[in-house]
N, C-alpha and C positions, 0 to 999 in steps of 0.2 A: 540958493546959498548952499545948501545940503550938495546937490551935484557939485558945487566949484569944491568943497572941502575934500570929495570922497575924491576928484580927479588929482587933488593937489597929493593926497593919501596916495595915491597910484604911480604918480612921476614919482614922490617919492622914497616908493617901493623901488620900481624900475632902476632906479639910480643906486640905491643899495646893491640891489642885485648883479649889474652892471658893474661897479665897483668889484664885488665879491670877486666876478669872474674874473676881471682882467687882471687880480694879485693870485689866482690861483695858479700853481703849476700846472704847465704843460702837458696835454696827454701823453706827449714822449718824454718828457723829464721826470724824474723822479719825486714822490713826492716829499721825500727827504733829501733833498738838493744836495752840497756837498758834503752831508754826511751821510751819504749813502753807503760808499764804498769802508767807511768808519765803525758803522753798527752790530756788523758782525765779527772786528774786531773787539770791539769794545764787550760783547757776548763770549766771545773766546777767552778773554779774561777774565769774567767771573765764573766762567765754569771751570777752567782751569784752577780758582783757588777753589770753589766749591768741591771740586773732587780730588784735591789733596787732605781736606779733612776728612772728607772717607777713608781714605787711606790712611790719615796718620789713626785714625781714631782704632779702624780694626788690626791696626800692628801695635796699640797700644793695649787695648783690651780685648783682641777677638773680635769685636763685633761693630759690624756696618753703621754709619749715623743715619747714613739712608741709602732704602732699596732702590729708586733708580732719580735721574735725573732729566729732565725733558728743557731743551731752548727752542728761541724761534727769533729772530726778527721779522715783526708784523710786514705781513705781504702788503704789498704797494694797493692792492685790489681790497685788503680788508680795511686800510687806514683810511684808505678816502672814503669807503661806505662809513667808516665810523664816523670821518670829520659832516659827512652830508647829517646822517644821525643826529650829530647835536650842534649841526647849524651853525658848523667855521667852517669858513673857507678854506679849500685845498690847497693847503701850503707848507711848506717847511716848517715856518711856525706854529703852526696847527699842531704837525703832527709832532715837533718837537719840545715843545714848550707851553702850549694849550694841555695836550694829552700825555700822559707820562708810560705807556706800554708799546711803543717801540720796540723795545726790547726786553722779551719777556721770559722766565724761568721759573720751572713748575716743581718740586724739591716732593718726591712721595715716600713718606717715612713708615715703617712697620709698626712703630709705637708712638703712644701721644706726646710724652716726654720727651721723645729726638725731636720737636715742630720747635720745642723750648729751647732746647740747647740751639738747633740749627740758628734759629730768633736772635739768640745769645752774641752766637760768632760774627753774625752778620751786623748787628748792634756797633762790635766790637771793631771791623774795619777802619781801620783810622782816616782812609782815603773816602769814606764813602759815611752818608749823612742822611736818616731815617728821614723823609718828607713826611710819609705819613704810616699809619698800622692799623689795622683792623682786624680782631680776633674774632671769628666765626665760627670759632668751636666752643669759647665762652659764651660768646651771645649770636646765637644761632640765629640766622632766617629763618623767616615764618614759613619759610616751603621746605624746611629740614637743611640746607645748606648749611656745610659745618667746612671750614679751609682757615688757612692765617695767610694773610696778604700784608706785604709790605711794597712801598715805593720809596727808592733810594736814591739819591744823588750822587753819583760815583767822579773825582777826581781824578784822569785818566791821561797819559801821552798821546792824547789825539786832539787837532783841533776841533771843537763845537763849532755849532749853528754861526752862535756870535762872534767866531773868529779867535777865540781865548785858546791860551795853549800854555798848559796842559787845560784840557778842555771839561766840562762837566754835562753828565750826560745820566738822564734819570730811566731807571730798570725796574720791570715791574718784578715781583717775587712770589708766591702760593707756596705755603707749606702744607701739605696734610697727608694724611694718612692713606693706606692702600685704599681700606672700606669706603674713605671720603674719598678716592680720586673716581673707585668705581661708579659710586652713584650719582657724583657729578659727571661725569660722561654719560651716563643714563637720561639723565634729567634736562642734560643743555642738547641732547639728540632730539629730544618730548619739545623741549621750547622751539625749535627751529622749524619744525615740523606746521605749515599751514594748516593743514585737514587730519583732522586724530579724533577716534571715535571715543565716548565715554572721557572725554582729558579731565574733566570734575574728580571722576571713580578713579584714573591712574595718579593726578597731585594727589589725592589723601593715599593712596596704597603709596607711592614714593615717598610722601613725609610720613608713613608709618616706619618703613625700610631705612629711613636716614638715622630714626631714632633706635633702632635694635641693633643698625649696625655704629652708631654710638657708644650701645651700651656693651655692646663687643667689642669697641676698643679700650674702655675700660676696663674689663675682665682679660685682655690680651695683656694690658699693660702690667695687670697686677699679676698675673702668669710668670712678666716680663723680670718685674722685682722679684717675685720669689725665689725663682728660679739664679738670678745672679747673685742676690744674697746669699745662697749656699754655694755660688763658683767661689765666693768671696773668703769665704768660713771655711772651705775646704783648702784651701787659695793658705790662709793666714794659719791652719794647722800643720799644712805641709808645709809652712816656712818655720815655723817651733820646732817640729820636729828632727829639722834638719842640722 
């Protein structure tokens, strides 16, 4: 009895797995079917508004909203390791509607306060709809990770997956600071790494490092206020005086 159940368990396994393959795409097609050739349009669009607020913000007041900008549309070779990772099949739907980083933008601000404002504008898009948020500099990872992540559903002239036009199409987002970009570059180098001597003794020396360079952005930030409240004061004397 036991044998006939674990075979019946086995066909249907096989049959899943079977299934899986013959909906997943092609090793020659892409695994973002026809929005393939879309994705990086659809990325050239929000970086495009993403760096006119820089722009208007430093011919407003002098000063940058943020120090640089990073995009990507996830490579064909890293989406399908992700889709195998958490066990969907390689598909368009997978990567388009299962997984929401497709299309991803990394925003590294000098001060804690531009992560807020950046949050703010991006809120404010009228074509584009928060799915979800997670602050990581309010409530930190227990490994020291500190970032703000959003996933956005953006309104777009392109047709979607599902054939809708103007089409909707969802973008991942990371906002954080210089200190945060460095240490997570440090730390997701440490994670990928198989063989690392002592890895115990470097996560606590790295979650010691995440929290001093916290408290550095802190004392940046308040550098940050100080310092422009007297542009302000000096700003609003020399306008009495005039």
């Amino acid at each position: 009895m036991a044998e006939a159940v674990a075979e019946t368990e086995r066909t249907a396994e096989k049959t899943v797995t079977a299934e899986r393959k013959a909906s997943e795409a092609p090793a020659g097609e892409s695994i973002y079917g026809p929005c393939a050739e879309v994705l990086p349009l659809v990325l050239k669009e929000l970086e495009g508004r993403i760096s006119s607020w820089n722009r208007e913000a430093e011919q407003k007041t002098g000063h940058k909203l943020y120090e640089h900008l990073t995009t990507r549309v996830k490579s064909e070779e890293s989406m399908r390791e992700k889709c195998r990772r958490r066990g969907l099949p390689e598909t368009p739907e997978s990567a388009l509607t299962e997984l929401h980083d497709a299309v991803g933008l990394r925003i590294v601000t000098r001060f804690l306060d531009d992560i807020y404002r950046i949050r703010d504008l991006i809120c404010a898009m009228e074509d584009c709809t928060v799915l979800e948020e997670k602050d990581y500099i309010r409530n930190v990872k227990p490994n020291g990770y500190r970032s703000y992540h959003m996933i956005i559903s953006c309104e777009l002239p392109y047709r979607d997956l599902q054939g809708n036009l103007p089409g909707h199409f969802a973008v991942e987002i990371q906002i954080r600071t210089i200190a945060m970009d460095s240490w997570a570059s440090l730390e997701h180098e440490m994670s990928y790494k198989k063989t690392i001597n002592n890895r115990a003794l470097i996560t606590a020396e790295l979650k010691r490092c995440a929290d001093e360079l916290a408290s550095c952005d802190v004392s940046m930030q308040t550098i940050c206020d100080l310092i422009r409240a007297g542009e302000e004061k000096n700003h609003e004397s020399t306008s009495c005086g005039g």
